[in-house]
N, C-alpha and C positions, 0 to 999 in steps of 0.2 A: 270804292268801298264806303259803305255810310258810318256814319259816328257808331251807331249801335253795333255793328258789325267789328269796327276797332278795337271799344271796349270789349266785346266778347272775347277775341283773340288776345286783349291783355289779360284779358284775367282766365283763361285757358294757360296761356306762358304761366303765369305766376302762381296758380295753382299746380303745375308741373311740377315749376323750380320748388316750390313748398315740400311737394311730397316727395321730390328727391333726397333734399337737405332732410325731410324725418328719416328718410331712411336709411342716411349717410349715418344721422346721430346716432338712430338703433345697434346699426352695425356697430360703430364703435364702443358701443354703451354692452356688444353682445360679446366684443372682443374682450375686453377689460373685467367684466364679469366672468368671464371662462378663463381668463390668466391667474383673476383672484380665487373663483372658487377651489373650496379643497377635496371636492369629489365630481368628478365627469367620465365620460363614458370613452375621452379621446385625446388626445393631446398631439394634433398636427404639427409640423415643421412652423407650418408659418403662427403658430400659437405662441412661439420662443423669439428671445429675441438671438442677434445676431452670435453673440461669445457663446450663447448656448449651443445653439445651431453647430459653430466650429468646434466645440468641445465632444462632436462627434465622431471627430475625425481621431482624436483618443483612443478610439476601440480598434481603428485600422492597424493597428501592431501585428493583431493576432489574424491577420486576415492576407496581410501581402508583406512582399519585402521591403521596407519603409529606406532601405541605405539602396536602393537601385533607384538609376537618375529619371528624371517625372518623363511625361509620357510629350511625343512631339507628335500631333499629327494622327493620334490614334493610333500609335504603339505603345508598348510598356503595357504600363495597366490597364489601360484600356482594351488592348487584345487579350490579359488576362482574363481580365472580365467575359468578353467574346466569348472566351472558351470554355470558363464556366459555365455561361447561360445556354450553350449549342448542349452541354452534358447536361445540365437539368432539364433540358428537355427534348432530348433524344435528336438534332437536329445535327446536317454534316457541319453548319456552319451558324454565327451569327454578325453582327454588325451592331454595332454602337450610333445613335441617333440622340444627339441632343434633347429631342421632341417626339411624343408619339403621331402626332400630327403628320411630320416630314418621314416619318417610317412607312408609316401606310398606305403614305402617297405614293414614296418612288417603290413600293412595293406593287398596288399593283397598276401602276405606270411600266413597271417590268413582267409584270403576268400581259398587260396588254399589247406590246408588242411581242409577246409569246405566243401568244393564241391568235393575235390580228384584231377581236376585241375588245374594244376599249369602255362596255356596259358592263357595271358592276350592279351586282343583285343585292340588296339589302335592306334590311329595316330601317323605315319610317323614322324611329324613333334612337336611331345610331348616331355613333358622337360625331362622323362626318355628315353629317346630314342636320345634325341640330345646332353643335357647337363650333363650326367650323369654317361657317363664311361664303359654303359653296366649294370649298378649296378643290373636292375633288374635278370640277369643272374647271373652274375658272383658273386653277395651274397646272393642273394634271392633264385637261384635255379629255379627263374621263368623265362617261355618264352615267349618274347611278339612276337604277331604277329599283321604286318602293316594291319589295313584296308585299308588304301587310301595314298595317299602324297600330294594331293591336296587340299592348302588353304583353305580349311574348314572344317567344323566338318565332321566326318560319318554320311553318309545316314543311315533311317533305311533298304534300299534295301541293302546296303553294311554289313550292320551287320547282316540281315537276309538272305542273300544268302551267306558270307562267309563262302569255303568249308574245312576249320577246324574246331572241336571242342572249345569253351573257354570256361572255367570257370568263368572269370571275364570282365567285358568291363569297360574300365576306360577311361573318358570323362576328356581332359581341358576344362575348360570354363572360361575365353578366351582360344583361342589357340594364345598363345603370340607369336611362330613365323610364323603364320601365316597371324598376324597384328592384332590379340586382338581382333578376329573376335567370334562373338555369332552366333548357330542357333537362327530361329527364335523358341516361345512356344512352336508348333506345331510342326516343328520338332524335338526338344529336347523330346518333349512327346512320338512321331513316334520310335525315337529310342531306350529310353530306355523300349517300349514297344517287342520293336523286340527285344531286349535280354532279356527279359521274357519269349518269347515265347522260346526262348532257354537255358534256363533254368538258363541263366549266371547271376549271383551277376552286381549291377553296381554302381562302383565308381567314385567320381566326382575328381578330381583333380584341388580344388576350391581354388589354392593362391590367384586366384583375382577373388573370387566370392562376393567377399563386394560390388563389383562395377557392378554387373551386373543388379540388380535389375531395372535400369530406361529402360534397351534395355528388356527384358522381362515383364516389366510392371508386377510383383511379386513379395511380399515379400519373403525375405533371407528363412524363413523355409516352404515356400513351391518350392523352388527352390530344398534347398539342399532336403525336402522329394520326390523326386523324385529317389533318388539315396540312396543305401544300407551303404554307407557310404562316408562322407566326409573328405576333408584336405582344410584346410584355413591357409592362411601367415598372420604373425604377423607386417612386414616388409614394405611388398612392399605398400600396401596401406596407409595403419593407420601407418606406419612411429615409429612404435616399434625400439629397439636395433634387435632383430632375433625373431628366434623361429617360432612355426606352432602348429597347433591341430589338432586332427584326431577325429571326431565326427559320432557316428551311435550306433546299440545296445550295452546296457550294456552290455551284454558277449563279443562281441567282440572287446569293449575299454581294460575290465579286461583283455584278452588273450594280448591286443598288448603292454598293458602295461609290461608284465614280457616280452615279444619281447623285448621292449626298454629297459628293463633291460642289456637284452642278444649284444643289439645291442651297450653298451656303452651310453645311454644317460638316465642316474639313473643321474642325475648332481646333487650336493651335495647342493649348494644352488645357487636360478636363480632368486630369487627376484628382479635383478636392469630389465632383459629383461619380468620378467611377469608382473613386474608395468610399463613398457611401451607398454606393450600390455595393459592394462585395463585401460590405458593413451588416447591409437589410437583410442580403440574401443568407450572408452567417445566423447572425440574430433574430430577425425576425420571421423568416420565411419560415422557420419548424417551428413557431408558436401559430400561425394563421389555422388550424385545425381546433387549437383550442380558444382562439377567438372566435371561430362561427359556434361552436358548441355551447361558449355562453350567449355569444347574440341571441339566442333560440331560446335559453332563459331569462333574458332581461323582456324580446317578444313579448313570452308568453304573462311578463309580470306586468307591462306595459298595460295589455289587454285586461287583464284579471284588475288593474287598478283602476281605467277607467269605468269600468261597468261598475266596481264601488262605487266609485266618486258620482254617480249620474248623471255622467256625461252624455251626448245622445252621440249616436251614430261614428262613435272612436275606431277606426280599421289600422292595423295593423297589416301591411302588407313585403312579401308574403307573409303569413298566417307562420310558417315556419320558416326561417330565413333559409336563404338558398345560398347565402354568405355570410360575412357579419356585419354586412351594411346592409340597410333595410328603410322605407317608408314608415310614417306614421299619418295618416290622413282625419281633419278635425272639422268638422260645422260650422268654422268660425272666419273672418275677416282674417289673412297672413299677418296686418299690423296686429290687429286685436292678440291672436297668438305669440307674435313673437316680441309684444308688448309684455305678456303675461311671464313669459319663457325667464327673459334678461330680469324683470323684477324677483321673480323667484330664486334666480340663483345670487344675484344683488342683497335679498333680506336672507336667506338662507342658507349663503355657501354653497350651495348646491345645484350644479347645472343639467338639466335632467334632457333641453334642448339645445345642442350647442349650434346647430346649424340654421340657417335663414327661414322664413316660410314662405311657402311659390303659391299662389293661388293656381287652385285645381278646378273651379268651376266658380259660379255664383254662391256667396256665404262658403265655401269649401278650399279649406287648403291643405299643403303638405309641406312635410320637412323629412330630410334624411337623420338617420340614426344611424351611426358609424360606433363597433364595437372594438377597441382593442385593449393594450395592457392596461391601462386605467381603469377600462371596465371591467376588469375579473374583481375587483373590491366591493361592487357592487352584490347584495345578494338579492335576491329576489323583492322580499320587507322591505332593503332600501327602495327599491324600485318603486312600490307601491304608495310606499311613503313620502315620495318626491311627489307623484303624479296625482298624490292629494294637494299639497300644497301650492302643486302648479293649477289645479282644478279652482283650487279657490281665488284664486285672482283673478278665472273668466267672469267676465260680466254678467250678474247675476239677473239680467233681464232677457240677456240672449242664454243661459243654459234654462 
């Protein structure tokens, strides 16, 4: 390697580690601002600190019998839990999983020796396929194959003309990186009919399926009875410590339960994460209707403030949330943005973006907007009134 060639490669490293360490700072500088301000749209589990967090566990009084002895091995409350989540959505049985990760594995690791294959059908742009390592190969044994990559669900023409075999066709709903996007009824029905007509099994990969009930206008168990088997998140909505369940026929809860043995998550005792799951599912799951109904107003205030403020080319995606989590897509550098974000609610109080920005293309990025009990305080005016003050800290050479 010659000198020049050296030098390049150090100072490639060192420009790396540089814009690591900004982005470490931001993060922290995005945290700290969102603990202090005193209006935001969210306020996550891990936005608290620890005594907070435990002081959740307060609310379990009215939710289980707190003098019955803790759970060993996934009994006790833990199989309480089971049974309530098999009744909320219509299912003979469920199963308790640490992780939604390890759910949907041995899930359909047990569709796969059901049917003989081990090809799962799905989107491009699905959390085993994005965020997950490869896991469904490289532990599972299973091979997914891409329907589409295109921000929205599969067609049924896409699922019924795909020219491979599958065994299994597994559905997000939402497709969270696609923007939390829903079919609509009609074609959720279209497709999971077209993988009957081939004879494939079809799984929902339902972590934020608590929420989707107000965009399909249908209750949770006839949502998830559409599909041969379900997974729901303990976390992301109902604001649990962790955890997931895997819901569909008794036999095949019993078969994924000795999976979950095999798979390491026999957890010894989980009482403090399954009493805040039956914490979320009391509390929170009957407000998730009225937090998609305001995300659709904060949307539309979002939209209505950037075209004040003249800003060029502000998207709002969907246009009408299809949950109460949703995109916001901007013309500008992710730091530039989420430089501008943390300074605003830092002078301000007020945090109008609490989440990261992910570069979407050249000059183009994005951030999630997530709406719950914090955000109903919000009116419209605020909204409008943030996303001036966050306007004015873009760089007024790039607006």
């Amino acid at each position: 390697m010659t000198d020049t060639a050296e030098r390049d490669d150090r100072v490639t490293d060192e420009d790396r580690r540089t814009g690591e360490d900004r982005v470490a700072r931001l993060r922290e500088r995005r945290l700290a601002a969102h603990r202090a301000a005193r209006r935001v749209f969210v306020r996550f589990g891990f936005h608290r600190t620890l005594r907070e967090r435990l002081a959740l566990l307060e609310e379990a009084e009215g939710v289980h019998d707190l003098d019955e002895l803790s759970d060993v091995y996934g009994d006790g409350v833990v199989e309480a839990l089971e049974t309530k989540v098999a009744g909320l959505l219509g299912t003979e049985a469920a199963a308790f999983f640490p992780t939604g990760t390890m759910a949907q594995q041995v899930a359909l690791r047990c569709w796969a020796g059901r049917t003989g294959n081990p090809a799962v059908a799905l989107h491009a742009l699905s959390h085993p396929e994005v965020h997950e390592r490869n896991a469904f190969s490289e532990v599972g044994g299973l091979r997914p194959l891409r329907l589409t990559s295109e921000p929205r669900l599969p067609s049924a023409a896409e699922v019924r003309d795909f020219e491979e075999p599958f065994g299994a066709l597994m559905l997000e709903l939402p497709l969270r990186d696609a923007g939390f996007v829903l079919p609509t009824w009609e074609e959720l029905t279209e497709v999971v009919q077209a993988a009957r007509e081939r004879d494939a099994v079809v799984h929902f990969d339902g972590a934020r399926l608590w929420e989707s009930t107000v965009h399909f206008g249908r209750p949770l168990e006839e949502i998830a009875g559409l599909a041969d088997s379900v997974y729901v998140s303990f976390y992301k909505s109902l604001e649990a410590f962790g955890g997931a369940a895997l819901a569909g026929p008794g036999e095949l809860v019993e078969e994924a339960k000795a999976w979950r043995h095999r798979y390491g998550g026999m957890v010894f005792q989980q009482f403090p994460t399954a009493l805040s799951a039956l914490v979320g599912l009391e509390r929170q799951l009957p407000r998730l209707p009225e937090y998609v109904a305001h995300a659709r107003v904060v949307a539309a205030a979002l939209r209505e403030g950037f075209a004040a403020a003249g800003v060029p080319w502000a998207r709002v995606h969907p246009e009408v949330p299809h949950t109460h989590d949703f995109q916001v897509w901007l013309p500008y550098e992710p730091g530039v943005l989420g430089e501008a974000a943390v300074r605003t609610a830092e002078e301000t109080g007020v945090m109008l973006f609490g989440s990261a920005w992910d570069r979407g293309g050249p000059g183009l990025a994005l951030t999630e907007v997530h709406v719950r009990a914090a955000g109903l305080e919000w009116t419209a005016e605020d909204v409008k009134a943030a996303v001036a003050e966050f306007a004015a800290r873009l760089p007024e050479q790039v607006r």
